[in-house]
C-alpha positions as CSV (number, residue, x, y, z in Angstrom):
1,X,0.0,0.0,0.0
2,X,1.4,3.6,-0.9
3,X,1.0,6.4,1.7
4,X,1.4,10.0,1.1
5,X,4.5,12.3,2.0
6,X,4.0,16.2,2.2
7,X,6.6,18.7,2.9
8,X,5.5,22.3,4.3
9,X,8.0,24.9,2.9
10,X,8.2,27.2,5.2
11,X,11.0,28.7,7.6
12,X,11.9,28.4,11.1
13,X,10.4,31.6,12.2
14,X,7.7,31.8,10.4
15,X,6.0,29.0,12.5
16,X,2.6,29.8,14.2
17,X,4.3,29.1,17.9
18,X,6.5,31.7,17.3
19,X,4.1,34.4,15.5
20,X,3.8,36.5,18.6
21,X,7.8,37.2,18.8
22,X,8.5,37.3,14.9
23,X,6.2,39.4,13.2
24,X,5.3,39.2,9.1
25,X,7.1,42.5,8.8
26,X,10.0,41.5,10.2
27,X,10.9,37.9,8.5
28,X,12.7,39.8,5.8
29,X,15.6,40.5,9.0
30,X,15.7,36.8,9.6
31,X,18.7,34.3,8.4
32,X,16.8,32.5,5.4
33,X,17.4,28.5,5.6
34,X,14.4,27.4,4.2
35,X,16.4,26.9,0.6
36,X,19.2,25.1,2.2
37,X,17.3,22.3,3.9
38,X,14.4,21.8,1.1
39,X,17.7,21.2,-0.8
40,X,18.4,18.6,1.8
41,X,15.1,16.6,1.5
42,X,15.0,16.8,-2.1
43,X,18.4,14.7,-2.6
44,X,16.9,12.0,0.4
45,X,13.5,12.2,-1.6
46,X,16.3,11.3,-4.8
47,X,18.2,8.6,-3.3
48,X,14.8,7.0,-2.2
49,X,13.1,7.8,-5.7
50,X,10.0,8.9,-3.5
51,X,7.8,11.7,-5.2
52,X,6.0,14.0,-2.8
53,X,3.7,17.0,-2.3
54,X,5.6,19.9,-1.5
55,X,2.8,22.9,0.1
56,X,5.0,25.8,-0.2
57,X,4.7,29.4,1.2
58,X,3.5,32.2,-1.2
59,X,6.5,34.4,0.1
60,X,8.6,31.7,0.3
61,X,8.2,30.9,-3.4
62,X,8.3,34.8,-4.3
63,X,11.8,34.6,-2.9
64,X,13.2,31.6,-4.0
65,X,11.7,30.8,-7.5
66,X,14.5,28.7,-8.7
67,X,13.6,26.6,-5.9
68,X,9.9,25.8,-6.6
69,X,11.5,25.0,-10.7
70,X,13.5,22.3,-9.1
71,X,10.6,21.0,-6.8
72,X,8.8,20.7,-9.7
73,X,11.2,19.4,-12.5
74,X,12.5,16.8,-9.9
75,X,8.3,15.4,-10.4
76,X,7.1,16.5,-7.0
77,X,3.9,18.3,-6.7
78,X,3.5,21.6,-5.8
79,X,0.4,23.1,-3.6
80,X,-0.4,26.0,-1.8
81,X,0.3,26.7,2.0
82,X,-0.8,30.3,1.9
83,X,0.4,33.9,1.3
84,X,2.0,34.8,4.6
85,X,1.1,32.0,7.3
86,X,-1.8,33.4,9.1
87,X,-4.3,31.4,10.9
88,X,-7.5,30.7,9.3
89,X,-9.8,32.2,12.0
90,X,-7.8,35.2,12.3
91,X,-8.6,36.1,9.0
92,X,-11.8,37.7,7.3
93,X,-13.5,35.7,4.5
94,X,-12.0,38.3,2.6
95,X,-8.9,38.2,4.0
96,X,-8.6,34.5,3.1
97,X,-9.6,34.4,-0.7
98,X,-6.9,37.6,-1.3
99,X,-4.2,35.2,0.6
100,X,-4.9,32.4,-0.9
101,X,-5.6,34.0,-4.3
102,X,-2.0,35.5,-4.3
103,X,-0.1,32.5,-3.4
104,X,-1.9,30.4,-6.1
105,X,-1.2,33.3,-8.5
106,X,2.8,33.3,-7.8
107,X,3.2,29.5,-7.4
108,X,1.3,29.0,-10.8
109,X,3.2,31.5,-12.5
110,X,6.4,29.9,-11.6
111,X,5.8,26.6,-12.6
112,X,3.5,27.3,-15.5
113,X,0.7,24.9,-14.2
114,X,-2.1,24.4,-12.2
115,X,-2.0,24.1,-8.2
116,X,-5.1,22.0,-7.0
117,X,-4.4,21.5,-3.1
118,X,-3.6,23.7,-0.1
119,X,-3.1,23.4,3.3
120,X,-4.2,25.9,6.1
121,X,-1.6,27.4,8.8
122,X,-1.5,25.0,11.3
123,X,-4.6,23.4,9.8
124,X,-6.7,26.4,10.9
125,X,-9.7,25.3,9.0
126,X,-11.6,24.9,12.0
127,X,-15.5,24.6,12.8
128,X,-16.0,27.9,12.5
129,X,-14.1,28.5,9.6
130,X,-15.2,26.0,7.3
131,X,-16.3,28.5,5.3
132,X,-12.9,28.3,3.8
133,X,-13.6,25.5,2.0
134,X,-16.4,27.2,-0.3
135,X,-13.4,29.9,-1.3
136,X,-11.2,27.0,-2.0
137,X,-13.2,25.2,-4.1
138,X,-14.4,29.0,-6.1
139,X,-10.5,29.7,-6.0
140,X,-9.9,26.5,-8.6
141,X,-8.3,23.8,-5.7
142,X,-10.0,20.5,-5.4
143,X,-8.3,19.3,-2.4
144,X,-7.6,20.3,1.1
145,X,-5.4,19.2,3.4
146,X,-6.1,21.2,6.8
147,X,-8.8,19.2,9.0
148,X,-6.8,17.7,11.6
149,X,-9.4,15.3,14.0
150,X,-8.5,15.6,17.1
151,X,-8.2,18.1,19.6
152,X,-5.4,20.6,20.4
153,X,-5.6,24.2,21.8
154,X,-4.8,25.6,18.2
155,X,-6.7,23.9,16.1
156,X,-8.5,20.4,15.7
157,X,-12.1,19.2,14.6
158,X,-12.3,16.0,16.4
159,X,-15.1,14.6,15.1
160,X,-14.8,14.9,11.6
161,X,-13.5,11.8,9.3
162,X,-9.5,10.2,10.4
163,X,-9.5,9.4,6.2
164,X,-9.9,10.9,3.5
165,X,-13.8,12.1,2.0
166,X,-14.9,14.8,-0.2
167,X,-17.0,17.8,1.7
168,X,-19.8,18.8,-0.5
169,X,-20.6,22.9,0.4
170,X,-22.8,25.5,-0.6
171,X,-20.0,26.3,-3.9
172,X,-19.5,22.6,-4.7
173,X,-17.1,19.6,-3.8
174,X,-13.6,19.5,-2.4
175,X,-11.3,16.1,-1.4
176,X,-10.0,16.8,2.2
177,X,-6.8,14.8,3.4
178,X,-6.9,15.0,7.0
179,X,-3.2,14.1,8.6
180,X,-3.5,10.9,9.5
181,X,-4.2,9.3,13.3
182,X,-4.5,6.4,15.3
183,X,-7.8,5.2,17.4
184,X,-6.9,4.8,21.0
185,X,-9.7,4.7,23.6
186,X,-11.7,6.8,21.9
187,X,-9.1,9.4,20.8
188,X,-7.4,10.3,17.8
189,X,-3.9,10.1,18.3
190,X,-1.5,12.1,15.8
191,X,0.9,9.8,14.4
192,X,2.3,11.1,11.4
193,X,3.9,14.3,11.2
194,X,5.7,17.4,12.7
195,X,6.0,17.0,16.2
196,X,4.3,14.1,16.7
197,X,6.7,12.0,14.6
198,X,9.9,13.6,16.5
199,X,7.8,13.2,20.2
200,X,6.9,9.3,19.7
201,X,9.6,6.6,19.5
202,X,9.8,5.3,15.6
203,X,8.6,2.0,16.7
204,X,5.2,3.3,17.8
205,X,5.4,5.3,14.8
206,X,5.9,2.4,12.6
207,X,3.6,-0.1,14.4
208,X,0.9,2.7,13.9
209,X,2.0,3.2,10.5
210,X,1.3,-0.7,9.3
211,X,-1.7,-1.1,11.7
212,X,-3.3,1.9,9.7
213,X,-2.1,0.4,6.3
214,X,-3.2,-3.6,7.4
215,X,-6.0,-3.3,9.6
216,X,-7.8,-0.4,8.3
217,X,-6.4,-0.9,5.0
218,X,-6.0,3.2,4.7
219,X,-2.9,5.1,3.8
220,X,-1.2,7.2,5.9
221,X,-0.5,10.8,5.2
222,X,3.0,11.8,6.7
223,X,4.3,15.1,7.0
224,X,7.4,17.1,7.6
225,X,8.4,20.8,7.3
226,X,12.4,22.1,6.5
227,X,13.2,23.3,9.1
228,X,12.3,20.1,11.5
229,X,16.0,18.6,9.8
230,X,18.0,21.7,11.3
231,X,19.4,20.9,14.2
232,X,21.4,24.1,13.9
233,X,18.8,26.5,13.3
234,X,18.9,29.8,15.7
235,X,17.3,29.6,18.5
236,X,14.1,31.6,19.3
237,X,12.7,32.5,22.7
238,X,9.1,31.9,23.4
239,X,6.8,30.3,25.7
240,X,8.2,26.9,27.1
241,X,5.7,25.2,25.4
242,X,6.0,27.1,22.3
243,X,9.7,26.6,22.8
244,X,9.3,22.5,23.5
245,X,7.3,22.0,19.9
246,X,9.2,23.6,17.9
247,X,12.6,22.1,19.3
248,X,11.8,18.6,20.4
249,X,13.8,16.0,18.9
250,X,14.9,18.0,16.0
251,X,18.1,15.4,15.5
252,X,16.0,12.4,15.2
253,X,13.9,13.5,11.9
254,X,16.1,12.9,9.4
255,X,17.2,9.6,10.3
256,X,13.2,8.3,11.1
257,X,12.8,10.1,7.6
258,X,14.7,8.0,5.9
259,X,13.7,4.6,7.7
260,X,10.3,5.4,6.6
261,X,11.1,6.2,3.1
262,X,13.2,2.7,2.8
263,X,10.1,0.7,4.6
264,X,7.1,2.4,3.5
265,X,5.8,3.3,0.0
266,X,5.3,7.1,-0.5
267,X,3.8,9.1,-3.0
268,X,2.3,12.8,-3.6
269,X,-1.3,13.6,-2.3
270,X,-2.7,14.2,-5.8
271,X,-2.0,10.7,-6.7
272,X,-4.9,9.8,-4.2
273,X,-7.2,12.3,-5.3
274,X,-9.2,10.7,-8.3
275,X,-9.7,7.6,-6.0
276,X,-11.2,9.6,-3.1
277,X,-13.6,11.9,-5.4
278,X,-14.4,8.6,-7.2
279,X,-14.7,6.2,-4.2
280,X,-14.6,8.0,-1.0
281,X,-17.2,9.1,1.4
282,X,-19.1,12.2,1.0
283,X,-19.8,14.8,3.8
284,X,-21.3,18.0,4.4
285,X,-21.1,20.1,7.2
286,X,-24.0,22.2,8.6
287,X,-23.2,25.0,10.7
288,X,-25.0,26.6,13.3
289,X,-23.5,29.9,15.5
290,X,-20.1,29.4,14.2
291,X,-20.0,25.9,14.9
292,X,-20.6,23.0,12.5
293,X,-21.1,18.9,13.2
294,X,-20.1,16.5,10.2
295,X,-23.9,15.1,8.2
296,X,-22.9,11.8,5.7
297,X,-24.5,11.7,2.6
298,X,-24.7,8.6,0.5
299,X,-21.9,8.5,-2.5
């Protein structure tokens, strides 16, 4: 079974646990690694032959063009992750579609071809900004990657789908890859991807990895950002628990990245997407005072 592999381009202080200290304003004064260790994942990706979806920064991309060309000669695909790394619900509806808009605009002019998926800061889209997803799909994306089911004091929709479905809204249909989880007692435990996959032991990684794949028979999506293979990156103060995310186990990516790419099968998001709109579940969300509860409707 193939699971998916996505790769947020971004820096390390543009991150959403360190917003408060470095403003949008200001990231121009900041060291700029972001090229360096993309650089770095793209030759593992190379000596693995894995292909992956790469959901790249707007300003990111309007800085280092060359950089989204080679992405995308090398065969990954490239999606959207945004304008300038704001939360979801800090923004107006309008705010949203003008950020999104943009960084669609400048990564399509780069490569010369369509961008169909995006993932949210921090995967903001949130019960009470679904709304998002109507802009998305009038914006020209047909998938989404920014539900994350569980529960966490920045984001989280815990009871929507742990797999992959296609949301029917108001403006349409859209494919939504939630990052994946494992079903422990009730709870969805993240498994997979940024701090998560540095915080757990590989083994439990792993073993969650193949139960999801055997049992479930359901791919995983795994996912990773630049900066998480810097262990030399300069160090920000924040909060301690800011400080403990961002930092935590920061040597051990690189080397549980590579064990994964040798013992799983990986491949980009879009790859997935005709067999979801085809096959997959179909939801809709109804939303009442800012808050919305999953409905299933029959495929």
């Amino acid at each position: 079974m193939y699971n998916a592999l996505t790769i947020d381009v971004e820096d390390y202080y543009m991150v959403s646990a360190f917003a408060d200290v470095v403003k949008f304003e200001d990231w121009h004064r900041y060291e700029s690694r972001v090229e360096k260790n993309t650089c770095r994942l793209l030759d593992l990706l190379e000596e693995y032959g894995v292909k992956a979806t790469f959901f790249i920064l707007g300003w990111v991309a309007e800085r280092h063009p060359a950089l989204v060309q080679r992405i995308s000669a090398a065969g990954h695909e490239i999606a959207s992750h945004g304008y300038n790394h704001r939360l979801v619900y800090d923004l107006t509806a309008d705010e949203f579609r003008e950020d999104v808009r943009k960084a669609k605009n400048v990564l399509e002019d780069i490569i010369g071809a369509p961008v169909i998926g995006y993932r949210a800061t921090s995967y903001s889209v949130v019960k009470k900004t679904l709304w998002a997803l109507d802009i998305l799909i009038e914006e020209g994306f047909l998938y989404d990657s920014s539900i994350f089911p569980i529960h966490h004091d920045r984001y989280g929709f815990p009871e929507a789908d742990r797999f992959p479905y296609t949301v029917k809204t108001r403006g349409g249909k859209i494919v939504e890859f939630p990052p994946s989880t494992y079903s422990l007692l009730g709870m969805n435990i993240p498994v997979a991807g940024g701090g998560y996959f540095r915080l757990f032991p590989l083994p439990i990684t792993k073993a969650a990895i193949k139960r999801i794949n055997q049992k479930e028979k359901k791919a995983v999506l795994l996912y990773v950002h630049p900066w998480e293979i810097d262990v030399d990156q300069p160090r920000l103060k924040g909060g301690r628990l800011s400080e403990f995310r961002h930092y935590i186990n920061l040597h051990t990516t690189l080397p549980k990245l590579r064990i994964c790419m040798r013992e799983f099968k990986l491949k980009p998001l879009a790859e997935f997407y005709d067999s979801v709109r085809e096959n997959g579940p179909l939801r809709s969300f109804s939303s009442d005072n800012d808050a919305a509860s999953p409905r299933v409707h029959s495929t």
